[in-house]
One Martini backbone bead per residue (centre of mass of N, CA, C, O) as a GRO file, in nm:
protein
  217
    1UNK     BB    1   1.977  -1.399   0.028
    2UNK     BB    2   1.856  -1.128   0.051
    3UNK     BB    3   1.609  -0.974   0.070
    4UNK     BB    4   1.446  -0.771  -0.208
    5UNK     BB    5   1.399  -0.457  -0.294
    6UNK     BB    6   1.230  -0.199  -0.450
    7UNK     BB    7   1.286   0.182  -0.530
    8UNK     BB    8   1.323   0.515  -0.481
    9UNK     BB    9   1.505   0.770  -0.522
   10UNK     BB   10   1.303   0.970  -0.627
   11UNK     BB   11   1.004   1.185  -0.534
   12UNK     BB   12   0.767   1.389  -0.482
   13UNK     BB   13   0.675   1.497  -0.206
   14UNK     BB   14   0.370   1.412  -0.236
   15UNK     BB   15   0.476   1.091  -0.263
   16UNK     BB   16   0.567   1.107   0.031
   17UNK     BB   17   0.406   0.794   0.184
   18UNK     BB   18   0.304   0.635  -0.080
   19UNK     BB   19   0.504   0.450  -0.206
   20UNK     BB   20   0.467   0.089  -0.292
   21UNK     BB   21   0.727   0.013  -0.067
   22UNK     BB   22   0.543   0.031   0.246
   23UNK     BB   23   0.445  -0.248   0.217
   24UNK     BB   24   0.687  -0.435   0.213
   25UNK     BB   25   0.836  -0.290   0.472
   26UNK     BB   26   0.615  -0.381   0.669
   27UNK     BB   27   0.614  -0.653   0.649
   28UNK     BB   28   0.935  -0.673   0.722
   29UNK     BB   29   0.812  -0.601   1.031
   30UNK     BB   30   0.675  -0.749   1.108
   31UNK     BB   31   0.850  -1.040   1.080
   32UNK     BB   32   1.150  -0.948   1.148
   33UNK     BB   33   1.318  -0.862   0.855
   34UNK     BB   34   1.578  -0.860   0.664
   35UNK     BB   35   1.664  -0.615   0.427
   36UNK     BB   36   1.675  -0.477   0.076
   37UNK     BB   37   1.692  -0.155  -0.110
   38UNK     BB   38   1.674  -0.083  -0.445
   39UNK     BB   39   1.747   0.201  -0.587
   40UNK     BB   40   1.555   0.361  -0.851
   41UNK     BB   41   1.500   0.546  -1.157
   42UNK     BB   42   1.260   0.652  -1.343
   43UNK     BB   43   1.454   0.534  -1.626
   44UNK     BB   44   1.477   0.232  -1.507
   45UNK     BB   45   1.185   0.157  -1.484
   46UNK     BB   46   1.143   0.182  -1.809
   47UNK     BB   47   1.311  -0.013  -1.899
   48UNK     BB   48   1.379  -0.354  -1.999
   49UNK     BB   49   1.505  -0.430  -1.791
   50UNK     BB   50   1.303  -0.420  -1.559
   51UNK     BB   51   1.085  -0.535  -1.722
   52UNK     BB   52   1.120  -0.802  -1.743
   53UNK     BB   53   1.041  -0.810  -1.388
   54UNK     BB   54   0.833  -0.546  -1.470
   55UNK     BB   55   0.597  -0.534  -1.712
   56UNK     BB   56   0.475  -0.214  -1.606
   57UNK     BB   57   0.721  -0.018  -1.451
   58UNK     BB   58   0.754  -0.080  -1.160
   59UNK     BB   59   0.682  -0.048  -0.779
   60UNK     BB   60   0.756  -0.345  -0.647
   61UNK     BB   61   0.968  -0.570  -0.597
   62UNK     BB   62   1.111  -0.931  -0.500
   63UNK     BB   63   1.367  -1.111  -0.378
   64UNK     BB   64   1.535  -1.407  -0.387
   65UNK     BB   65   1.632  -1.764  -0.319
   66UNK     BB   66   1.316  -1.856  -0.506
   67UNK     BB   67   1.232  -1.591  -0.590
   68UNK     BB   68   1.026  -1.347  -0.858
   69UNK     BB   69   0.860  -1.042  -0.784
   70UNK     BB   70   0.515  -0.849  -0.815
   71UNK     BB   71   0.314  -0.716  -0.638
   72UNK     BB   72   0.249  -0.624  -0.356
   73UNK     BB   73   0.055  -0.812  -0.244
   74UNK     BB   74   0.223  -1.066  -0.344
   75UNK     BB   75   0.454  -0.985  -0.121
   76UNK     BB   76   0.276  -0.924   0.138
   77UNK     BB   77   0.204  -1.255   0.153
   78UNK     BB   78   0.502  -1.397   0.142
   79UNK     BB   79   0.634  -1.281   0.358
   80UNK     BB   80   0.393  -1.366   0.564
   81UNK     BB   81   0.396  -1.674   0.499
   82UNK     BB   82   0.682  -1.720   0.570
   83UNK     BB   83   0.697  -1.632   0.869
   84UNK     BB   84   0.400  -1.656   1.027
   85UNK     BB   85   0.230  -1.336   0.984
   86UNK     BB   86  -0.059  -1.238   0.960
   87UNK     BB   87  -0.135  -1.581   0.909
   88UNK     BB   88  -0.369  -1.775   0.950
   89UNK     BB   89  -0.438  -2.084   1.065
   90UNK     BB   90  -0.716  -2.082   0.956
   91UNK     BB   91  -0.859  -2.128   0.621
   92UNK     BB   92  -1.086  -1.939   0.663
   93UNK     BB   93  -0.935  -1.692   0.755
   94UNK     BB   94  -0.747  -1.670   0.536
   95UNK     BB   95  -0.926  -1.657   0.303
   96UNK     BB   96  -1.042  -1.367   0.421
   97UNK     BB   97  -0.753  -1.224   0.389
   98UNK     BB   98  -0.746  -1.238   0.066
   99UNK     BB   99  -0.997  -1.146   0.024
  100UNK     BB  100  -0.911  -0.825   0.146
  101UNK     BB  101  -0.635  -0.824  -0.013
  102UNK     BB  102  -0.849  -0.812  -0.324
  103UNK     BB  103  -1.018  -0.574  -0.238
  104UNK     BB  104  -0.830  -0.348  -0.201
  105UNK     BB  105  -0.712  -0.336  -0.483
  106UNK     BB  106  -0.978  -0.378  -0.657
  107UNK     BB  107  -1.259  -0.222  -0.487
  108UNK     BB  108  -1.073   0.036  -0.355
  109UNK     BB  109  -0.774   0.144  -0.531
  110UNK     BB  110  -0.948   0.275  -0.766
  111UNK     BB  111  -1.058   0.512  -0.618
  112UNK     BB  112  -0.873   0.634  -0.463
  113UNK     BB  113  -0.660   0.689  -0.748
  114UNK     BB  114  -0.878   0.884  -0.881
  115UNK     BB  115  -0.847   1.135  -0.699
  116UNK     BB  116  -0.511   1.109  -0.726
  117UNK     BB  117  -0.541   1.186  -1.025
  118UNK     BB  118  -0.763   1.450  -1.075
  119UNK     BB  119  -0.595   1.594  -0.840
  120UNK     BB  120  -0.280   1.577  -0.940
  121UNK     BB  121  -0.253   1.439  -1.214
  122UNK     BB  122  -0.521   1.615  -1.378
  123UNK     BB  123  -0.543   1.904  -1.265
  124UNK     BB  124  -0.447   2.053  -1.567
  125UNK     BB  125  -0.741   2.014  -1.658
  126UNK     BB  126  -1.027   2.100  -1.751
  127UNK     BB  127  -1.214   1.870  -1.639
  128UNK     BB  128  -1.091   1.847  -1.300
  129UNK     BB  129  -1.316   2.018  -1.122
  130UNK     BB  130  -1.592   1.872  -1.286
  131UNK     BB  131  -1.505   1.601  -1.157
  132UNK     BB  132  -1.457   1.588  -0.817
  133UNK     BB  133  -1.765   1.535  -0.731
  134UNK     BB  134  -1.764   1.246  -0.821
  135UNK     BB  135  -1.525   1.124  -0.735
  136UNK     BB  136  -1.626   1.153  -0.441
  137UNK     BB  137  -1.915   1.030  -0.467
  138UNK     BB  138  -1.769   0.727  -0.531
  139UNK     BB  139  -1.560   0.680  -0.272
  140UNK     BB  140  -1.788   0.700  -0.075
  141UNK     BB  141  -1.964   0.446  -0.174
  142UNK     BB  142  -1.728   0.253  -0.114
  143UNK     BB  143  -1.654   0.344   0.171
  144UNK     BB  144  -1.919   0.268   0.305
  145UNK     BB  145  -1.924  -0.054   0.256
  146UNK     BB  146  -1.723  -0.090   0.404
  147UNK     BB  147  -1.819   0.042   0.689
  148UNK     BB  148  -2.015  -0.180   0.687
  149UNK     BB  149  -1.841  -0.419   0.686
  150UNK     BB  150  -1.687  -0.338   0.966
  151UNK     BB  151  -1.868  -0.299   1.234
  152UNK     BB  152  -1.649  -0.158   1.438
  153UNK     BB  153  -1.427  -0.350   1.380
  154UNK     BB  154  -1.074  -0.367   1.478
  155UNK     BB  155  -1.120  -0.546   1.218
  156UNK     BB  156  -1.220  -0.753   0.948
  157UNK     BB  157  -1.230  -1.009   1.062
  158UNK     BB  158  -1.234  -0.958   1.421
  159UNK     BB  159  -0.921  -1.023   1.488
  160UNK     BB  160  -0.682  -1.066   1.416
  161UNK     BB  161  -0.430  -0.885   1.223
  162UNK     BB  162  -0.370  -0.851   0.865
  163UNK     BB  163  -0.266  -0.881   0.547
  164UNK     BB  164  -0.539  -0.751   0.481
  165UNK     BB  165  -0.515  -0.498   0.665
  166UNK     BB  166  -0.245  -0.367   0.521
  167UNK     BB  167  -0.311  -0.339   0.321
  168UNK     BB  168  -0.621  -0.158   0.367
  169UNK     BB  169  -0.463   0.063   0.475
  170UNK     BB  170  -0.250   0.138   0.273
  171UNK     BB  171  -0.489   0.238   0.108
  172UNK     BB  172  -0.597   0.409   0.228
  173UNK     BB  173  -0.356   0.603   0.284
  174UNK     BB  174  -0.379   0.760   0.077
  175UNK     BB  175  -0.585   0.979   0.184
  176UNK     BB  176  -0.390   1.131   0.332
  177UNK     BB  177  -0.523   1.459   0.328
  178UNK     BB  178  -0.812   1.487   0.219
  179UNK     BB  179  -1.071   1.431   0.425
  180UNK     BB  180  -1.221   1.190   0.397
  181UNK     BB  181  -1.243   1.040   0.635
  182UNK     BB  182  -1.425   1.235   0.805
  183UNK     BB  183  -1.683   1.059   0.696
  184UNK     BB  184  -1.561   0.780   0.867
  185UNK     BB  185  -1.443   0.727   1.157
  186UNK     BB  186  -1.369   0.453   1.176
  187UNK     BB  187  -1.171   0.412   0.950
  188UNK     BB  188  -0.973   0.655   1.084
  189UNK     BB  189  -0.922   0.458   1.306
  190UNK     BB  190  -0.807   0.214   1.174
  191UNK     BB  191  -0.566   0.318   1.041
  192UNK     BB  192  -0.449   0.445   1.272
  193UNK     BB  193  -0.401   0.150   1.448
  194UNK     BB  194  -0.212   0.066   1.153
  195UNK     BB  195   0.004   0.301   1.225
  196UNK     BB  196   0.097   0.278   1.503
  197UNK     BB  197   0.221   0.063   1.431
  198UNK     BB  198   0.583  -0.015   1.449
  199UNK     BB  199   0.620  -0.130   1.192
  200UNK     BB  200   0.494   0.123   1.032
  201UNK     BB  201   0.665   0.349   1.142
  202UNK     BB  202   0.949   0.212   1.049
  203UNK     BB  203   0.871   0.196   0.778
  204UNK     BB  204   0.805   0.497   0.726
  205UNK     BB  205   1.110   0.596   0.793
  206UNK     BB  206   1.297   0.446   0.602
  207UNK     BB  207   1.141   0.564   0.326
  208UNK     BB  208   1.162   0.877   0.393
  209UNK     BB  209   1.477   0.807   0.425
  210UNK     BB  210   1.579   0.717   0.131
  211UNK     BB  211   1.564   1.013   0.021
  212UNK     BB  212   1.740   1.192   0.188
  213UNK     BB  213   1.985   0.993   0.084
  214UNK     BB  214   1.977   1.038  -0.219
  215UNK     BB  215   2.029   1.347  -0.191
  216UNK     BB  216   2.298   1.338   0.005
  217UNK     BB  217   2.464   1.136  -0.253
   0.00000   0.00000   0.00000
């Protein structure tokens, strides 16, 4: 069978070019590989039939005729190692590259989804106003040890661009609109030479004409 994602039929506009879907597109445009996307409404993603396959009510999902699974990073670390694209021959290369793409979601995109929890969904909190400064205040520190991290160089492991790489701008790119990167030059450098990739244009072009072909349906 043709590999297969989950993506929405519909999401509201702030959240097109964000919802994480465009992650393992990206992933299937790096490899040149063919894929379908199965779109699905908000109440089939929290029904029992979904949950059975994604027990957190999320997307996206991936099949194909040997696996199904969920959870981007697990899906485009698949993907790239299945192709055999942006994926070390070197095994502590590689290594590094798990590495990158396990702190993308776990040490950085903590941070940043607070920012846009307390600023656009429990903006109409009382206390979200008074949060906001903490918040930003927190992913500044997160950002900066990254800013450290990365040390000028043109990838995180200073290499060819890794799958490690696809992640972490991937999480970065929540960021897009907020200014937040504006105090990081090198990072807001990174994630535009992730975004300029061929492969990562047509992935969010396809993403974003989605929703435009679901409502034009």
């Amino acid at each position: 069978m043709t590999p297969t994602i989950t993506g929405f039929t519909w999401v509201p506009q702030f959240a097109r070019g964000f919802v994480r879907d465009i992650r393992a597109r990206w992933a299937f445009e790096e490899a040149g590989q063919a894929y379908a996307v199965t779109l699905i409404d908000g109440d089939y993603v929290k029904s029992q039939t979904h949950r059975r396959f994604q027990p957190f009510g999320q997307i996206p999902t991936y099949r194909d005729d040997q696996v199904e699974i969920f959870e981007s990073g697990a899906i485009v670390m698949y993907i790239c190692e299945r192709a055999n694209v942006l994926t070390p021959a070197d095994p502590a290369a590689r290594a590094r590259a798990v590495q990158w793409l396990i702190a993308a979601l776990n040490s950085v995109e903590p941070f940043v989804m607070a920012l846009a929890i307390n600023d656009i969904f429990e903006a109409d909190r009382d206390w979200s106003k008074k949060r906001h400064d903490k918040v930003v205040e927190d992913l500044n520190g997160r950002l900066k040890d990254l800013s450290d991290a990365l040390g000028g160089r043109a990838t995180l492991d200073g290499g060819d661009f890794t799958f490690g790489d696809l992640m972490m701008v991937s999480v970065l790119g929540g960021l897009r609109g907020t200014g937040v990167l504006d105090s990081f030059p090198d990072l807001a450098a990174y994630v535009a030479r992730g975004e300029q990739r061929p492969a990562h244009v047509k992935a969010m072009a396809d993403h974003l004409a989605s929703f435009t072909d679901a409502v034009a349906a």
